[in-house]
N, C-alpha and C positions, 0 to 999 in steps of 0.2 A: 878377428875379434873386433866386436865395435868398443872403440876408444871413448874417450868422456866427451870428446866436443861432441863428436857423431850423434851420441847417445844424447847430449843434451837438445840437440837439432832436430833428432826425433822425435821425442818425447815433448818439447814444445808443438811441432807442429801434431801431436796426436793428440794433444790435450783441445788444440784448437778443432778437432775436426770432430772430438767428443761431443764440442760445444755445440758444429753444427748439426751433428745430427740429433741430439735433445732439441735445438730448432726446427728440425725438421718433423720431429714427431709432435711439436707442439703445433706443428703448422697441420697435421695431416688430424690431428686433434682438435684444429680451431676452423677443418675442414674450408682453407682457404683454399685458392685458385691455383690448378692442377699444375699451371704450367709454371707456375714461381716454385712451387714443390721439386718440380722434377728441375729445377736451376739447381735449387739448395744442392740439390742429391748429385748433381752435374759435380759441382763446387766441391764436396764432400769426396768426390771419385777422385778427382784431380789432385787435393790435397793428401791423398792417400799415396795415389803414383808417386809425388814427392817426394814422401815418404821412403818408397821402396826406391827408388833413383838414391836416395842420402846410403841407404842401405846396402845397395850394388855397389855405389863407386868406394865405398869405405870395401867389402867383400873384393872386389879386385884388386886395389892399393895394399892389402893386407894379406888375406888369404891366400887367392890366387899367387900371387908373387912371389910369397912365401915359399910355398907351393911346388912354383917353377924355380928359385932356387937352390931349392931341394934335390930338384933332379925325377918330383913326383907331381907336376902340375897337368899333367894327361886328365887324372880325373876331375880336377876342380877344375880344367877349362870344359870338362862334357858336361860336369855340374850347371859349372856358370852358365855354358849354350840352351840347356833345357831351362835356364830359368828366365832367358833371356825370350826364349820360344812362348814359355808361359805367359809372362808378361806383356808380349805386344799383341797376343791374343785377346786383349782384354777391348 
């Protein structure tokens, strides 16, 4: 479960990343220079992955562990691996 700091960590940096991409569409709206565009969107990717890194390492301090624990962490470590697969596919 994501706790309050997490959730507030998150949700600031996704407010921030709201911001850049309404930047970004005003940028592709004021049809400026291709390659500052595709920076913003660079910026906009990255601050996203942050996002999901705040979100994995709070899902294995929490979940997982829990999880293992338990005596039932076999599936939330296949979970965790496919998510982990996902995401460096990116």
């Amino acid at each position: 479960m994501i706790n309050d700091k997490v959730k507030k960590e998150a949700l600031t940096r996704l407010k921030r990343v709201e911001g850049q991409v309404r930047g970004i569409m005003k940028m592709i709206e004021e049809e400026q220079y291709c390659i500052d565009i595709i920076n913003q969107v660079s910026a906009a990717e990255k601050a996203l992955n942050g996002v999901s890194r705040i979100v994995m390492k709070r899902h294995v301090e929490s979940c997982v562990t829990e999880a293992i624990v338990r005596g039932e962490g076999q599936n939330k470590i296949e979970e965790l691996i496919d998510a982990v697969y996902k995401y460096s596919k990116r």
